[in-house]
LUMLO-547295 format. One record per residue (C-alpha): x, y, z. Coordinates in steps of 0.001 Angstrom, whole numbers, plus 500000, padded with zeros to 6 digits. Layout:
<sites>
XYZ
...
</sites>
This chain:
<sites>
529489823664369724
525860825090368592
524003826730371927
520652826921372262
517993828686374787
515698826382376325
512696827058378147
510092825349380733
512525823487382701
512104823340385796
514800821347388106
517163818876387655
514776815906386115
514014818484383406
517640819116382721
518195815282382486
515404814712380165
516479817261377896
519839815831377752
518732812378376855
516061813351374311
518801815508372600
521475813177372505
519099810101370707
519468812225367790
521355810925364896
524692812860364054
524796814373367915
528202813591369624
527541815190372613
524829817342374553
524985819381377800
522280821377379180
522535824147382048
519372824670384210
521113827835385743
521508829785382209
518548827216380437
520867827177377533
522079823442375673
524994822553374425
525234820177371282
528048819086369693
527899816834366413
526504817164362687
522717817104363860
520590820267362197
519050822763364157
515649821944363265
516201818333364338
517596819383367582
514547821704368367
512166818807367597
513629816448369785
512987819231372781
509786820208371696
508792816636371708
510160815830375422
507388818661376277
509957821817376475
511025824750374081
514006825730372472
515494828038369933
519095828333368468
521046831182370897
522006834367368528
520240832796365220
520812835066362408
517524837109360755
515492835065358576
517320831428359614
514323828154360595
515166828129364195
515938831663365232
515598833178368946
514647836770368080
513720837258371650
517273836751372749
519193839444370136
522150838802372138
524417837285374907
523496839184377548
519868839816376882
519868835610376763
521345835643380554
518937838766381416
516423837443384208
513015837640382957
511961835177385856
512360837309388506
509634839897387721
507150837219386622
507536835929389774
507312838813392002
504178839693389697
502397835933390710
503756836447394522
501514839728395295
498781838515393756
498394834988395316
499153836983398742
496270839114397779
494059835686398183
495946834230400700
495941837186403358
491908835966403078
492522832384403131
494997832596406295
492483835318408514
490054832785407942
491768828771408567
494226830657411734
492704833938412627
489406832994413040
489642829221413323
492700828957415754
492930832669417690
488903833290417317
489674836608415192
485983837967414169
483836837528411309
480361839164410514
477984836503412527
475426835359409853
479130834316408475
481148832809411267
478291829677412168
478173828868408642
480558825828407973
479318825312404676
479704829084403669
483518829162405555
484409825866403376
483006827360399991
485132830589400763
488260828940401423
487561826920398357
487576830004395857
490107831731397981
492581828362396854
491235827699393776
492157831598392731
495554831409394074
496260827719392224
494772829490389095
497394832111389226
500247829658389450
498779827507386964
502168827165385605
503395824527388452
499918822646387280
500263822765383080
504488822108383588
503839819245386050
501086817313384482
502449818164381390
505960815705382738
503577813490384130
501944812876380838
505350812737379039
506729809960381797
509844812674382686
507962813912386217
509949817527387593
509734819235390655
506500820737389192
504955817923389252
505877817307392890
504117820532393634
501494820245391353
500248816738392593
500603817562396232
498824820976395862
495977819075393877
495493816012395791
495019818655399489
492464820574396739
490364817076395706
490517815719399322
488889818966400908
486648819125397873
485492815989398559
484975816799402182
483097820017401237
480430817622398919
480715815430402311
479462818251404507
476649819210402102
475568815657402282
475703815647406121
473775818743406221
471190817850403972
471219814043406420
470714816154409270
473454815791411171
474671817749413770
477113820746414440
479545818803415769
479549816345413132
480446818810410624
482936820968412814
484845817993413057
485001817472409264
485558821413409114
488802821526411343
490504818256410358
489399817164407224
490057820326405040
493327821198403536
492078824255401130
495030826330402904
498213823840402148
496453823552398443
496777827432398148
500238827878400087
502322825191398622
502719826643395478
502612830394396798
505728829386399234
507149827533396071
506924830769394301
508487832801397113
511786829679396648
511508830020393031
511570833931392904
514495833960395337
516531831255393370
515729833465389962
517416836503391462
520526834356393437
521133832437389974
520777836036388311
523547837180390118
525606834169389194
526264835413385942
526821838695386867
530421838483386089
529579837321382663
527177840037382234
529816842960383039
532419841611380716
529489841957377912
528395845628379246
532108846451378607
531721846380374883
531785850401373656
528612851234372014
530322853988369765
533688855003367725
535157857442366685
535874856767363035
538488859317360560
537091859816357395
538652862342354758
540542863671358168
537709864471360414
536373862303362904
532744860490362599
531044859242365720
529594855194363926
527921852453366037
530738850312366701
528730847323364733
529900849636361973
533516849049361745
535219847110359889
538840845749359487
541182847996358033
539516851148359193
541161854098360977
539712855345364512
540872857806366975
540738857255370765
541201860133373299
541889860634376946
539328859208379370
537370856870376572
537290852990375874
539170851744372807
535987849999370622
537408847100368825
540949845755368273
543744847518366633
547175848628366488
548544851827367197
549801854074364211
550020857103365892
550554858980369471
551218857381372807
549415856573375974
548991854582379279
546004851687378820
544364850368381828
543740846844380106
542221845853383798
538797844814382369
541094841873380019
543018840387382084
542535841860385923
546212843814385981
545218846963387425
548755848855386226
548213850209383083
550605849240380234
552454851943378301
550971852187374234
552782853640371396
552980853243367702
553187849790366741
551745848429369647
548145846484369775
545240847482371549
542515845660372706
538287846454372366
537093846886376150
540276848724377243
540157852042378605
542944855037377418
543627856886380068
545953859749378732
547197860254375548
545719860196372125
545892857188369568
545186857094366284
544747853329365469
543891850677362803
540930848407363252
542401844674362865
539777842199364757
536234843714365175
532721842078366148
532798838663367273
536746838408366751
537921841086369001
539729839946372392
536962840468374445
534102838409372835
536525835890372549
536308836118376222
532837836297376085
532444833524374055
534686830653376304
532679831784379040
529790831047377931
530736827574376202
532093826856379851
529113827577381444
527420825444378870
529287822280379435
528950820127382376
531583819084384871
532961815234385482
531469815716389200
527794817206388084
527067813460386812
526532812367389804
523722814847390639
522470813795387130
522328809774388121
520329810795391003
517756813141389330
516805810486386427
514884808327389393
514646811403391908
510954812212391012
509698808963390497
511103807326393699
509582810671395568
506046809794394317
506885806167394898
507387806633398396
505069809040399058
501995806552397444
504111803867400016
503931806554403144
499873806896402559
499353803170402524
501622802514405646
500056804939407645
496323803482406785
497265800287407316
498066801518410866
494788802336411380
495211806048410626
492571808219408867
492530808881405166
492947812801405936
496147812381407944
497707809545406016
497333811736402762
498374814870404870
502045812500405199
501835811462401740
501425815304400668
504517816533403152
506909814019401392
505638815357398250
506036818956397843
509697819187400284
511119816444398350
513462819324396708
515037817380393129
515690821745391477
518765821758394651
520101818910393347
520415819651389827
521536823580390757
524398822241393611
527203821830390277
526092824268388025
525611827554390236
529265827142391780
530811826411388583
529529829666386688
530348832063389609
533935830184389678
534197830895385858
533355834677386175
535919834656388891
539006833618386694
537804836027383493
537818838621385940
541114837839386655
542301837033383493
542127833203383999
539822831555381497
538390827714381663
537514826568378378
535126824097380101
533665823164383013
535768820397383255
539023822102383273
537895824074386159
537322820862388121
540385819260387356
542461821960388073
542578821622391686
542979817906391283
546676817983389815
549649816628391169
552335817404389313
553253820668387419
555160820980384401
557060823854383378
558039824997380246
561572827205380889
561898829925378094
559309832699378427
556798830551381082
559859830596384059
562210833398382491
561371836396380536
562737834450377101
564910837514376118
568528838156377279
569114840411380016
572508841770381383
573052840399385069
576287841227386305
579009843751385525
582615842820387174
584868845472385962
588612844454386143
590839846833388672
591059850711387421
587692850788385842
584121851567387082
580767849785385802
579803852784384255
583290852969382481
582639849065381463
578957849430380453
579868852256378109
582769851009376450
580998847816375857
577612850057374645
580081851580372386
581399848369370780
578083846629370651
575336848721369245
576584847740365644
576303844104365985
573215842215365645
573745839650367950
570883839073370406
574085839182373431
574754842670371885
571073843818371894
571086842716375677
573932845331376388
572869848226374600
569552847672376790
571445848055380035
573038851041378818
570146852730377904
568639852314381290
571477853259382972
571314856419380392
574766855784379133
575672857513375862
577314855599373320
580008856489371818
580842856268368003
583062853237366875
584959853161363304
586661850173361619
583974848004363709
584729844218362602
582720841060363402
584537838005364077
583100835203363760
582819832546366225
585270834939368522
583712838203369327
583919842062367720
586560844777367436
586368848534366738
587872851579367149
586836854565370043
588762857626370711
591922856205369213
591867853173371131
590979849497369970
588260848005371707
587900843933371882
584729842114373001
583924838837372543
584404835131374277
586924833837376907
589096832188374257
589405835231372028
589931838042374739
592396835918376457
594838835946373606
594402839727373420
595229840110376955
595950838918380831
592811837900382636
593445837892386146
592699834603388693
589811836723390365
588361837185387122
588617833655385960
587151832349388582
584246834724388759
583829833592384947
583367829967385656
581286830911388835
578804832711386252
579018830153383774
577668828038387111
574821829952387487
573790829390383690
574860833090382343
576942833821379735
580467835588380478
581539838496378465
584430839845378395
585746842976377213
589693844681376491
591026847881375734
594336848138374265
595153844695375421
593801845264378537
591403843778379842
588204846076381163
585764843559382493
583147840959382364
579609841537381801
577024838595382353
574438838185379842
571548835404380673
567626834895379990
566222836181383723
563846834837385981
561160836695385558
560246838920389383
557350836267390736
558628832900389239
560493832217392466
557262832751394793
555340831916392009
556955828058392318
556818828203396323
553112828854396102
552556825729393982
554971823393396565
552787825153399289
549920823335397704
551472820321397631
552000819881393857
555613818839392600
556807821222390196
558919819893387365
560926822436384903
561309821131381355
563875822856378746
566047821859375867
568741823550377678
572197822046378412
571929820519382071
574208823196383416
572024826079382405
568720824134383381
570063823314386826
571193827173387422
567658828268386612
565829825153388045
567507826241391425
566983829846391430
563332829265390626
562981826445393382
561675823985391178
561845819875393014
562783818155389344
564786819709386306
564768817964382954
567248818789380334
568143818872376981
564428817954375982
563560818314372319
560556819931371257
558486816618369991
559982815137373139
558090816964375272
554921815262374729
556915811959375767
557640812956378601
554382814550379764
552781810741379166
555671809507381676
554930812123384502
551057811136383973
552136807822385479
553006809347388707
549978811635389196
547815814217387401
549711816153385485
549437820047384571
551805821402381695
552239825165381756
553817826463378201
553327829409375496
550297827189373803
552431827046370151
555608825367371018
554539823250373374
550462822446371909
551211818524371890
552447818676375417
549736821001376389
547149818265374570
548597815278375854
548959817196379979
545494816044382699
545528820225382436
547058822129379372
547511825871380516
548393828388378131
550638830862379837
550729834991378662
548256834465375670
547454838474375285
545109838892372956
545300834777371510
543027833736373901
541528830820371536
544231828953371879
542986825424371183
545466823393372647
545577824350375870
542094823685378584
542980827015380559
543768830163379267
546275832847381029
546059836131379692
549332837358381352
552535835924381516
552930835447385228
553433832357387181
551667833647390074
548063832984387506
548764829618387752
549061829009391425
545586831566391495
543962828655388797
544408825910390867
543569827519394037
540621829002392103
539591825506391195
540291824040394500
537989826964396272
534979825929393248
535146822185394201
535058823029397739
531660824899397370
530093822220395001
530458819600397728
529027821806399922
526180822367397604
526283818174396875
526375817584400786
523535819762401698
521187818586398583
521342815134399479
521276815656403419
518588818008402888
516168814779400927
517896812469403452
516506813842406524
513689816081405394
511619813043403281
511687810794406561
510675813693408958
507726814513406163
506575810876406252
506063810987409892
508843808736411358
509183810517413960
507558812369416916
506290815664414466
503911815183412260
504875817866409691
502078820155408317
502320820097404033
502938823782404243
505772823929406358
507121821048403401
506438823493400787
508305826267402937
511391823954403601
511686822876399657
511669826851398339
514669827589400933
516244824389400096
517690825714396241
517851829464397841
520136828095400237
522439826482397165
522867829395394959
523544831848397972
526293829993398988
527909829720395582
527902833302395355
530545833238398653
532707832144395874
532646835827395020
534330836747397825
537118834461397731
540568835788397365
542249834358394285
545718835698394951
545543835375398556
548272832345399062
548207832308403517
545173829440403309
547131827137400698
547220823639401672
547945820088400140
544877818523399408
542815816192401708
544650812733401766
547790814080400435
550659813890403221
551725817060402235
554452815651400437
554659816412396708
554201812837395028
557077810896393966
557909811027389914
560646808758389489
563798808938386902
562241810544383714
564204809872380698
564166812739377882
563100811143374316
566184813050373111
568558810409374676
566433807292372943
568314805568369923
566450806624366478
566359804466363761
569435804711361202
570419806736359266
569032809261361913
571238811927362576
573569814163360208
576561816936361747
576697820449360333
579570822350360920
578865825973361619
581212828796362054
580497832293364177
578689830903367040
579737832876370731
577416831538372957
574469829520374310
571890832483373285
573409831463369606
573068827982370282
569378828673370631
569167830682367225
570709827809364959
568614825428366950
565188826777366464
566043827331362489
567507824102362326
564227822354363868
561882824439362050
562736822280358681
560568819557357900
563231817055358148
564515817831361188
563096816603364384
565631818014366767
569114819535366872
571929819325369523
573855822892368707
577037823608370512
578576826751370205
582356825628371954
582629822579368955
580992824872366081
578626821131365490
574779820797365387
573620817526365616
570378816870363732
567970814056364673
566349813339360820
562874812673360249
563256812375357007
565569812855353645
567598816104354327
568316818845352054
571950819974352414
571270823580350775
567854824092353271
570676823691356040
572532826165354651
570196828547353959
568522828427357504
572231828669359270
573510831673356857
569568833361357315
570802834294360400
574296835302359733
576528832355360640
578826830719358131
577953826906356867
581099824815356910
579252821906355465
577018818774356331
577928815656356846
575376812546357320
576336810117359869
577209806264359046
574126803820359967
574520802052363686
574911798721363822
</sites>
């Protein structure tokens, strides 16, 4: 998407006739253009130049957002993303304000003070009708001249056939101007007739309107200055996130350190960080250690231990030790203008519910002059005078309010959007922050989006005589010389339990069984069920405990000493802390949450229950995910929650892709919302997020359309008030204040804060209902579609999952059912297989190929 800056619009009608001018030219796919941030964007093969034209030609500017030096369309006065969302309105504004209140101070002591409340004025002065008239004439003609720009914007529209709000203003400011100007010739025609004193005060009280010509656009400008600084503070989110960038760093050269702009730095180069300062670009740690409150990223306030190896992120502040780093992303790469950069491409796209706004503002102005020119007839064919039927006509005009309209969408969804980055929760578009609160259903991914995707000990059941720290560090013993990801899981525990291991000699792997090794004279056995039981007695209480475990989806253990048995320890991937709440949040919002896994079913139902999940579906294979996403769609909207890699065609094909614990990867371009941590808990605070932003853009819907609704007919004089033209003008510069201040309550809504969830409005509060989902896995494939490899040295389910992501990482493959108790995988072919690729992915990670064998064709 190419953004652009474009200027002179106005309201909504401007935004709309940018849009379609822009998207008539050839090789432009799509166009969307914000009237909070005046910035376009255009998607398709359309040039630059080209684009600008089109603009330029609909009678408004633009210039290509961040063009390089020396480029044909370039925006030198916007160097950069903030200075493009710095408001320059605001002091124009305030600048116009004091001086039309300069004139109008004089204007008002004159038409109130002295007309209405007999406040004095020198006497050769206060008799003189004609003099009063030609004061308040140059009094209003000043203050029109200083907001000229309402007049050359307005008339400019008009003359292009695209009218705005300016020209609402400008036409009702210039017809009260040309109807008292006509009265003033009037009175100097009277006078010179002869007529008499009262004559002319009549025509001087009733007929002149130099006062609403003056204050309509000074009370616009007052509404325009105040929706400048409200829709300034809209992006104020987005404008911290860019002051966060480090101006400096500290670079070592030749072994001392050299204080560069950070525009200086390039890939590959060293820089030093110390205590108390922000880390400049993206790197990884080659030397020291510290703490690094990496708040500002992705709104966890705890900062995350750093040491040698680890990655750092531009933005992030050290707070205590010293690193010595390597610069690997800098510039427009690093984390944070990634950040940066979805932001703003959200901002610049336009949500599914803004069209309707959009419909409405294409015939807004028009139908607004319509009935106005309508109002001023009716009333004189009543038999009313031409001064108060155009007085009607004028009302309707200038608090006919088209800029509220075309600001109710926009204003909520770019507060929303700085909400989640704070947070670490980014929306690619608009659109994904909108249908976020409209899903139904949510689908889980299991491994490393519900658990923690690395093996964790559980349990430790030592047998009778022995103590869990006697059965932890036996077992730490035999274990830290295997390379088994079960083993790695142990050694773990007893590290945090700060158990000392104890050397082993004549260690020996078995395969497919378990290890042995000598300690301290005695032989130490670990390994499966099967193997340990023909080594020694396991007793009924242990047993059963075993196959209770098993139950529960873990992975039993068990351990012997001398032909005795010592214990069982319980290996399994965890839950990670939230998941649980994380999952009762979501059913307390009435969504149906669905856990997906290529796990057996009796693992997947274990885990499915401890996380609280309604629906578990098993033994899924990876392509088969997408499948089944496209049958949950049929029930209901449908959000799929994975690690944005694995799962990209399920995240693609899901109402709502959300990419769950993306770190630093936060351009992940399958998925439509971005999680920069890995907790559950960011997904519940999404939707609810979403839910909270639709909420305020009905408001802002509901009160821009009841405000025209009941305002226009007042104006016209339908009922019992007739409505002076200035207290129109005054209504229509609250009217778009009144939007933007109440999407900025969106900044004080708590994301995390769970006690107000609620299904949503016409929901039951029952999740909906999803039917029997069938995995693809379980679908006949066309023959010959499957081959068996026999593989030797598998233990348990953890190994299962190490053959089958090898296996279904070959291009032939397009799934594999591995099972550790038959020593079989089960490939589903895509293609022709290569029997020595098997072999080398199985014996890559040390198991022995037995050999291959491709099935016989189905009848």
């Amino acid at each position: 998407m190419n953004q652009y800056i474009v200027t002179g619009m106005s309201c909504a009608a401007c935004q709309a006739r940018v849009e379609k001018a822009v998207s008539c030219v050839p090789g432009v796919t799509g166009v969307s253009v914000s009237l909070l941030t005046n910035s376009m964007g255009v998607e398709g093969t359309a040039s630059p130049e080209e684009v600008i034209r089109a603009v330029e030609k609909s009678g408004y500017g633009a210039a290509v957002k961040n063009a390089a030096p020396g480029s044909t369309a370039t925006a030198s006065t916007f160097a950069t993303e903030e200075d493009a969302l710095k408001d320059r309105e605001t002091p124009k504004l305030k600048k116009r304000l004091i001086l039309s209140a300069a004139f109008l101070v004089a204007l008002m002591y004159i038409t109130m003070g002295f007309n209405m409340w007999g406040w004095p004025l020198p006497a050769y002065f206060a008799h003189n009708h004609l003099a009063l008239t030609l004061t308040q004439m140059i009094l209003a003609a000043a203050v029109m001249i200083i907001n000229r720009q309402f007049f050359t914007s307005g008339f400019s529209a008009l003359v292009h056939r695209a009218p705005n709000m300016d020209t609402l203003v400008s036409l009702g400011s210039a017809v009260s101007f040309g109807w008292s100007l006509y009265v003033f010739y009037r009175m100097c025609g009277m006078i010179t007739a002869g007529a008499s004193n009262m004559e002319l005060m009549d025509l001087y009280h009733n007929q002149l309107y130099f006062e609403s010509a003056a204050m309509i656009p000074a009370l616009i400008t007052v509404g325009k200055m105040l929706e400048a600084r409200s829709k300034g503070r809209t992006t104020d989110a987005l404008k911290s996130l860019m002051r966060l960038a480090p101006k400096t760093a500290m670079l070592l050269r030749d072994g001392a350190e050299t204080e560069v702009p950070v525009e200086e730095v390039q890939a590959g180069d060293v820089f030093a960080v110390r205590p108390g300062a922000s880390i400049p670009v993206d790197g990884i740690v080659l030397e020291g250690a510290s703490a690094v409150n990496e708040s500002a990223l992705t709104g966890e306030s705890i900062p995350v231990d750093k040491s040698a190896g680890d990655t750092v992120s531009a933005a992030t502040l050290n707070t205590s030790g010293y690193l010595k780093c390597r610069a690997t992303r800098v510039g427009k790469d690093t984390t944070l203008a990634q950040i940066i950069h979805m932001v703003s491409d959200a901002a610049a796209t336009k949500a599914p519910i803004a069209r309707i706004a959009d419909r409405v503002s294409r015939i807004f102005v028009p139908t607004v002059i319509a009935l106005s020119l309508a109002v001023v007839a009716g009333w004189l064919i009543a038999g009313e005078s031409v001064s108060f039927a155009l007085a009607r006509g004028i009302s309707v005009l200038v608090i006919s309010c088209p800029c509220a309209l075309g600001l109710a969408t926009p204003v909520a969804i770019m507060v929303g959007n700085g909400m989640g980055a704070k947070n670490g929760i980014l929306f690619k578009t608009s659109e994904a922050l909108e249908n976020a609160g409209r899903v139904q259903i949510v689908t889980l991914d299991k491994t490393g989006t519900i658990t923690t995707g690395e093996p964790e000990v559980t349990d430790l059941c030592p047998a009778d005589g022995y103590t869990e720290e006697a059965l932890i560090r036996k077992a730490c013993a035999l274990e830290q010389k295997s390379e088994h990801p079960l083993a790695g899981a142990i050694v773990a525990e007893g590290k945090a339990r700060q158990v000392e291991a104890a050397e082993v000699s004549d260690f020996t792997a078995l395969p497919g069984s378990g290890l042995t090794a000598k300690m301290d004279g005695h032989i130490l056995c670990g390994g499966n069920r099967t193997y340990i039981g023909s080594l020694a007695v396991i007793p009924e209480t242990l047993e059963q405990k075993a196959r209770d475990l098993a139950e529960q989806g873990k992975t039993p253990l068990f351990f012997a000493e001398d032909g005795k048995l010592i214990g069982i320890i319980a290996v399994a991937d965890r839950i990670k802390p939230d998941s649980a709440e994380a999952v009762r949040q979501l059913k307390q919002q009435g969504l149906r949450v669905v856990m997906l896994t290529g796990d057996n079913e009796r693992t997947a139902r274990a885990i499915g229950t401890a996380a609280g999940v309604d629906d578990v579906i098993a033994g899924v294979l990876p392509d088969g995910k997408e499948a089944v996403i496209r049958q949950l769609r049929e029930s209901g909207r449908t959000a799929m929650v994975g690690d944005g890699i694995n799962d990209a065609p399920a995240l693609v094909r899901a109402d709502t892709g959300i990419a769950i614990g993306a770190g630093t990867d936060v351009a992940m371009d399958s998925a439509d919302i971005v999680l920069m941590n890995s907790s559950l808990m960011d997904v519940a605070a999404a939707i609810r997020l979403s839910r909270a932003t639709l909420r305020n853009i009905h408001e802002n819907l509901f009160w821009a359309f009841f405000y025209n609704l009941i305002c226009i007919p007042v104006a016209a004089g339908l009922f019992a008030w007739k409505m002076n033209p200035m207290i129109g003008a005054a209504a229509m510069s609250l009217s778009s204040f009144t939007v933007c201040m109440n999407a900025l309550r969106l900044n004080l809504f708590r994301i995390r804060d769970a006690s107000r969830d609620r299904p949503l409005r016409g929901n039951s509060g029952k999740p909906v209902w999803i039917g029997e989902i069938t995995p693809p896995a379980q679908k006949e494939l066309p023959a010959p579609a499957k081959a068996t490899v026999k593989i030797d040295g598998m233990m348990c389910e953890h190994c299962e999952a190490t053959v089958k992501k090898v296996l279904e990482a070959l291009p032939f493959v397009a799934g594999a059912e591995v099972s550790h108790e038959t020593g079989t995988a089960v490939l589903l072919l895509s293609g022709e297989p290569d029997e020595q690729a098997v072999q080398a992915a199985v014996e890559a990670e040390d198991y022995t190929f037995l050999g291959f064998e491709k099935q016989p064709t189905e009848a």
